[in-house]
N, C-alpha and C positions, 0 to 999 in steps of 0.2 A: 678308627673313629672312636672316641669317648662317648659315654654311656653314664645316665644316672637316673637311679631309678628306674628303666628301663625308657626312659628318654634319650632319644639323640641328640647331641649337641652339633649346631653349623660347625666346621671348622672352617677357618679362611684359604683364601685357593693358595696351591702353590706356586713359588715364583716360577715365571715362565711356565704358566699356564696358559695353554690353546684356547682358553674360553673366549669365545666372541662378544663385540659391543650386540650381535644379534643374542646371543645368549640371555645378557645381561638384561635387552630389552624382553624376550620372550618371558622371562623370571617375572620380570616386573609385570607384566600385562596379568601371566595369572595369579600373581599374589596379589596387587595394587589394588585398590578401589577404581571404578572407571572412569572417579572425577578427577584423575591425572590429565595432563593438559598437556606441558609441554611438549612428553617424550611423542605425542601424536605429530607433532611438527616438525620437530626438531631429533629426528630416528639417532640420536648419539649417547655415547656413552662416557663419560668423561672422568679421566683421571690426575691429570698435573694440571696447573695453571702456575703462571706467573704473569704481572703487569696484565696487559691487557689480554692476553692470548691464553687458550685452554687447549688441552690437547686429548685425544680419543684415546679409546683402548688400542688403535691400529699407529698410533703415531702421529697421525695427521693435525696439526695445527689450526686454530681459529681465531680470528679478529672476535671479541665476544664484547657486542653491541649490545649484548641485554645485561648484564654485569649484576646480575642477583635484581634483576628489575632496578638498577639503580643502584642498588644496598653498598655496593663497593667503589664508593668513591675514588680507592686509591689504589683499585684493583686487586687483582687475587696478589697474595704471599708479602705486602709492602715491607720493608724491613721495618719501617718503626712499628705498626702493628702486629709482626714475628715477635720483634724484641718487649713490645709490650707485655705480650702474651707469656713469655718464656718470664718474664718477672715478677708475674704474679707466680707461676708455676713454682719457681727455684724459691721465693718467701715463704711456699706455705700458707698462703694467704687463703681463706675460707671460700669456698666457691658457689655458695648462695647462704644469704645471711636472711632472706627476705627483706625486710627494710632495716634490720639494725643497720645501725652507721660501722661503716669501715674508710680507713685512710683513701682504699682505691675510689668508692663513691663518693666521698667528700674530693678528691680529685677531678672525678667527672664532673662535678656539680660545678665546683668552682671554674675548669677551664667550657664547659658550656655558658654559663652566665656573663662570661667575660666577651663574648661573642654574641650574644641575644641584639635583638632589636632594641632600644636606647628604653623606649617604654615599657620592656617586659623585662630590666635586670635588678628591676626590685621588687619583682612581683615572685612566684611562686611554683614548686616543680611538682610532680607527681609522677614518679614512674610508676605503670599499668603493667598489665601481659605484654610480654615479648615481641607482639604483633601492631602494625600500627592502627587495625581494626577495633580492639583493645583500647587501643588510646582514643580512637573515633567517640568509643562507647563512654568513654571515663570524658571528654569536652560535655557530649548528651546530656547526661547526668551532672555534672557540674552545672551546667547553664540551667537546665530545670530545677536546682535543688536553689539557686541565687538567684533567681527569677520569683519562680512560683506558678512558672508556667508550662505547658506541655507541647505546644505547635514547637514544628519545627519548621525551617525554610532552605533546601536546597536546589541546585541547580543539573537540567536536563545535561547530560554526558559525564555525567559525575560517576567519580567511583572515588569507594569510601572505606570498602571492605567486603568482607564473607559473611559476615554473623546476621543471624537476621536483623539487628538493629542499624546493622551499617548499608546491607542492600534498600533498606527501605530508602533511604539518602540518594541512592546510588540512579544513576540516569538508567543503564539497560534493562532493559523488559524481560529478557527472554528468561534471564535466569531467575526473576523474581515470580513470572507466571506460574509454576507448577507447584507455591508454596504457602499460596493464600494467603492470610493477611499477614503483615511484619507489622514492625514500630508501626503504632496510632498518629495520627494526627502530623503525617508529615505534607510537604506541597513543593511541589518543583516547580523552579521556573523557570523560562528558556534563557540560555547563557550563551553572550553576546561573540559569536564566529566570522572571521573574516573572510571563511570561503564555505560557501550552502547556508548562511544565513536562514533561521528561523523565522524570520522576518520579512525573507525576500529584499532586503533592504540596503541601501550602503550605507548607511550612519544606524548599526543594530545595537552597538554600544548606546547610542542613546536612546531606544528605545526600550530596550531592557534592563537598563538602569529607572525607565521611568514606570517601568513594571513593578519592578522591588521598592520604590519609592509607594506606588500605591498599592502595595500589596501589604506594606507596614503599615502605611498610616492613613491611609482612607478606610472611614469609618462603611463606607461600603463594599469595601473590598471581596469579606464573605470569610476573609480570613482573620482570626482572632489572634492579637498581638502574639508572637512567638514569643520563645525561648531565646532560640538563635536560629542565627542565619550559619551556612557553613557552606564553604567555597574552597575549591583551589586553584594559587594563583596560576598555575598552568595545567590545567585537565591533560594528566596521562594518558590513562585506557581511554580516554573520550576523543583521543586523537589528535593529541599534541596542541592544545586548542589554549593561547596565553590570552590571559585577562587582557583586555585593555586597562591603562591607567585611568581614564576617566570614568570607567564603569566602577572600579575599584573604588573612587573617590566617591562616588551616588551611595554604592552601598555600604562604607564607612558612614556617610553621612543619613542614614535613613535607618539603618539600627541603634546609631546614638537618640535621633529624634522619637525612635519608639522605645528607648530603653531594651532593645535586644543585645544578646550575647554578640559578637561577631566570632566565630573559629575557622582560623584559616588552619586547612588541611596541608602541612608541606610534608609529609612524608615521603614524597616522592622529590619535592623540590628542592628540598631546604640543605643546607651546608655546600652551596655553590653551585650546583647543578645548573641554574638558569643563567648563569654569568656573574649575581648575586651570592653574597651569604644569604640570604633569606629571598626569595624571589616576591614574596609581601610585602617585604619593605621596600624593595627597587620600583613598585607601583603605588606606594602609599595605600596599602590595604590595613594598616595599621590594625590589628586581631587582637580580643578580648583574649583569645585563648590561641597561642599555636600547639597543634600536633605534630609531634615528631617522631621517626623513625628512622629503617632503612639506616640510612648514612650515619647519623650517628651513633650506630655502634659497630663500624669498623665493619660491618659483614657478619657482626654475629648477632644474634634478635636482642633488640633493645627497641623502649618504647617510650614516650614518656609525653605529656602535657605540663606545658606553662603558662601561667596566667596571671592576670592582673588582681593583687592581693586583695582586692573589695569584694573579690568572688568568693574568697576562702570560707566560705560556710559551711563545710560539710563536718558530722562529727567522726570521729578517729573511725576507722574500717570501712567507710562507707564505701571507698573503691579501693578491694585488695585482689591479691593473685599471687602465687605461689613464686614465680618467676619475676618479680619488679624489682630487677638491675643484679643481674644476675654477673657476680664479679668479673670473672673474661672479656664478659662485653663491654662492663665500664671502663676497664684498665683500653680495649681495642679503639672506643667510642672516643675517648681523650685522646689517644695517641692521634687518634686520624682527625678531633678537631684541630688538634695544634699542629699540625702536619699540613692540611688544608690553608691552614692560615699562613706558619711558616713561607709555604711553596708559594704561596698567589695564586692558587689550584682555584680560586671563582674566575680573577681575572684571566687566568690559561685556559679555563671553560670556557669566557666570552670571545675569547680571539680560536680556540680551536671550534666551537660550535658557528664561528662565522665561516672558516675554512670549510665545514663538512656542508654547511648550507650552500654556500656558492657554487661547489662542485656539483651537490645535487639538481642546481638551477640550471649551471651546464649542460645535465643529462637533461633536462625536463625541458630545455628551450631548442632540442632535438627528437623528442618525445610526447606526441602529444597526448598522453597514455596515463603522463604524469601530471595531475591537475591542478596540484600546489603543495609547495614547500613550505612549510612552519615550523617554529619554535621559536626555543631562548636558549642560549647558551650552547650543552650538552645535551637538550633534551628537543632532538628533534623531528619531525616526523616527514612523512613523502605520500601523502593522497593519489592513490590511484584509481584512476576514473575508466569507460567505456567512452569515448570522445564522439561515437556515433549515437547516443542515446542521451536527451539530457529535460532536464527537468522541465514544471511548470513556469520557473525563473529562468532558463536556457544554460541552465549549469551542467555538464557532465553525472552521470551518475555514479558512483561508488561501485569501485570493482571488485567486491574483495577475492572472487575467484582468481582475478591477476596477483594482486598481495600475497595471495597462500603460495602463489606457482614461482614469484620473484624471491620468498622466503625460503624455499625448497633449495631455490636456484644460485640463491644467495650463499646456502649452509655447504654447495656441492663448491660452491668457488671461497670457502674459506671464509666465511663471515658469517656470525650470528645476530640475527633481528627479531625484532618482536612484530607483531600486525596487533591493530587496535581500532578506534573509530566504529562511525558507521558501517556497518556490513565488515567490520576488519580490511578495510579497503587502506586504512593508513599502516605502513612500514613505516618501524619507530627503532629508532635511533637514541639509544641510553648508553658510550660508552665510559667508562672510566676516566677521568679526569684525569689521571695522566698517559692519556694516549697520545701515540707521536704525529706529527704531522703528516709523516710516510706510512704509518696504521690508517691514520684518514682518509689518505688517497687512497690506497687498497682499496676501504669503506666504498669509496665511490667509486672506483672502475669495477669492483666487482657487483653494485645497484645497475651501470647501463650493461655491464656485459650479462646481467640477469633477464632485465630487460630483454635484449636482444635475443635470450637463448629461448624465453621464454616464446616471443615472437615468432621466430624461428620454428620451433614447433606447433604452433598454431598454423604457420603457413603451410607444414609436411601431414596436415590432419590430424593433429592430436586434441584427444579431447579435451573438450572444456564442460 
């Protein structure tokens, strides 16, 4: 062992080391903080990946549906983001500049803007911290600083981030309860669901559209003209939950009428993921401000906000961070827009995200366990319900004890998923745009034979 100062130094294991993925877990549990998350679900330990599939310290293979929660559009190891990467390496090139300009950022910038929504490629960029929570925070501030105002307006099952300014935004309760106040002056509104409606209602898109209509601009509302409003066009963590277009269009048109910011949040959507390059603009959400992350930078942290030049009011520093566009990620971030674009990787999301949906509809129109099927594209989720228990509207109620044991069930039959929604009752389905159409299938015989195993031990007395 090496020694300095009377310090021990780790050394790295040796090859063809016994050490187990239980090892590796046990390490983690008592060094970690206990706000670790995944490895609670997902007991693996992972060392190669290629394309879609990742592999354990034991060997074992997985379909990996959660793909950096989305971040890896082109999945693990893609060669144009290999070869990206190794050319910035072999240059020489500087590996954080902070914002001085370098060739590779002037690259990102240019091949991001050439892909923008038609309204925002003369408007203006801002890379934040590395996180897209970060960027949440940097739209916030921006809309308050070009306003002059401080409300803000978001919607119930929203997630936005970790920080306290971003959970204030954010729909769930639970983790916002033990932390007393966040961001002042923010207001949710309920966001309009085609299955448990907030509303009780079949037409909820119009009612919640006419929510945010008088929440902006009646003078009785209670609420004081916002900032912004901030939405995403398809709610992730809130359980795969997609805008309607006409709701989209109310509240384009009800923050121009009050002079609010609009920020659509695509962090999670944006660069194809919904079947769309922008899944705002395939609804007409048209955004003062997009947020972006995840995906555009290849899998390694990259953040950034762009907006409509009228906003640019803030003076020099006012949103900085030690990490905003940090070289690797620009050089990964471009490779994987022009790659994206190249391939037809949105349009191969809408035709692969219909195949994964259909098959899921298969299982669910033999299951009545499974309460609804959603999404857009790649991004999409499977509600599971108690079919013997259901609401004041006579809806099923939200299993997520089933979700956690199909998740389990899922990871033992080669597939990785995330659980989200109400009660984590929704299996969510994010994988890599270029998955095959025989990884899809996998995807879904391993969901009913989860199902089934699941079932199976509930009939032989296991607990629930």
């Amino acid at each position: 062992m090496a020694y300095h100062e009377g310090v021990r130094l780790a050394e790295p294991p040796a090859t063809g080391t016994a050490e187990t993925a239980d090892d590796l877990l046990e390490r983690q549990r008592l060094r970690e903080s206990s706000a670790r998350s995944y490895p609670r679900r997902l007991p693996i330990a992972l060392v190669s990946a290629t394309g879609s599939t990742v592999r354990d310290r034991q060997g074992r293979e997985y379909i990996d549906c959660l793909a950096g929660a989305g971040a890896l559009a082109l999945g693990h190891h893609h060669p144009v983001v290999v070869q990206a990467l190794h050319d910035v390496l072999d240059e020489g090139a500087p590996l954080s500049t902070l914002d001085l300009p370098t060739p590779v950022r002037d690259r990102f910038v240019e091949q991001l803007f050439a892909v923008l929504p038609e309204p925002l490629r003369d408007g203006r960029i801002l890379f934040c911290g590395p996180t897209g929570a970060d960027a949440v925070e940097a739209a916030v501030k921006l809309a308050r600083t070009a306003t002059g105002r401080s409300g803000l307006v978001a919607f119930g099952g929203a997630y936005h981030g970790m920080t306290q300014g971003t959970l204030a935004l954010s729909g769930r309760k639970a983790v916002k309860e033990p932390l007393g106040t966040l961001l002042p002056d923010v207001h949710h509104l309920p966001f309009p669901t085609a299955f448990r409606s907030p509303f009780g209602l079949d037409d909820g898109a119009a009612m919640a559209g006419r929510l945010v209509e008088w929440a902006l601009t009646d003078d009785l509302s209670g609420i004081a003209t916002p900032a912004a409003v901030i939405a995403e066009p398809v709610q992730g963590e809130g359980g795969v939950q997609p805008m309607p277009a006409a709701f989209a269009a109310t509240v384009r048109r009800a923050t121009r009428a009050a002079g609010t910011v609009l920020i659509a949040d695509e962090v999670q959507t944006g660069l194809g993921r919904t079947g769309d390059l922008w899944a705002g603009e395939a609804i007409g959400l048209d955004p003062d401000v997009l947020v972006l992350s995840k995906a555009i930078g290849g899998g390694l942290p990259l953040a950034v906000i762009v907006h409509r030049g009228e906003l640019d009011g803030w003076q020099p520093g006012s949103h900085a961070g030690t990490f905003r566009g940090q070289t690797l990620a620009l050089a990964a971030g471009a490779a994987t827009i022009r790659e994206v674009v190249r391939a037809g990787l949105a349009e191969r999301a809408r035709e692969a995200g219909r195949r994964l949906t259909e098959g899921l509809l298969a299982v669910a129109a033999d299951d009545p366990r499974v309460g609804h099927v959603r999404g857009r594209g790649l991004m999409v989720g499977a509600e599971l319900v108690d079919p013997g228990v259901v609401d004041a509207d006579g809806v099923p109620v939200p299993d997520g004890w089933l979700a956690g044991r199909v998740q389990r069930a899922m990871l033992e039959r080669g597939v990785i998923v995330e659980v989200g929604g109400s009660h984590d009752a929704v299996v969510r389905f994010l994988p890599p745009l270029v998955i095959s159409d025989d990884e899809l299938d996998r995807v879904v015989d391993a969901f009913g034979a989860a199902l089934r195993a699941v079932h199976a031990e509930a009939d032989e007395g296991g607990e629930r």
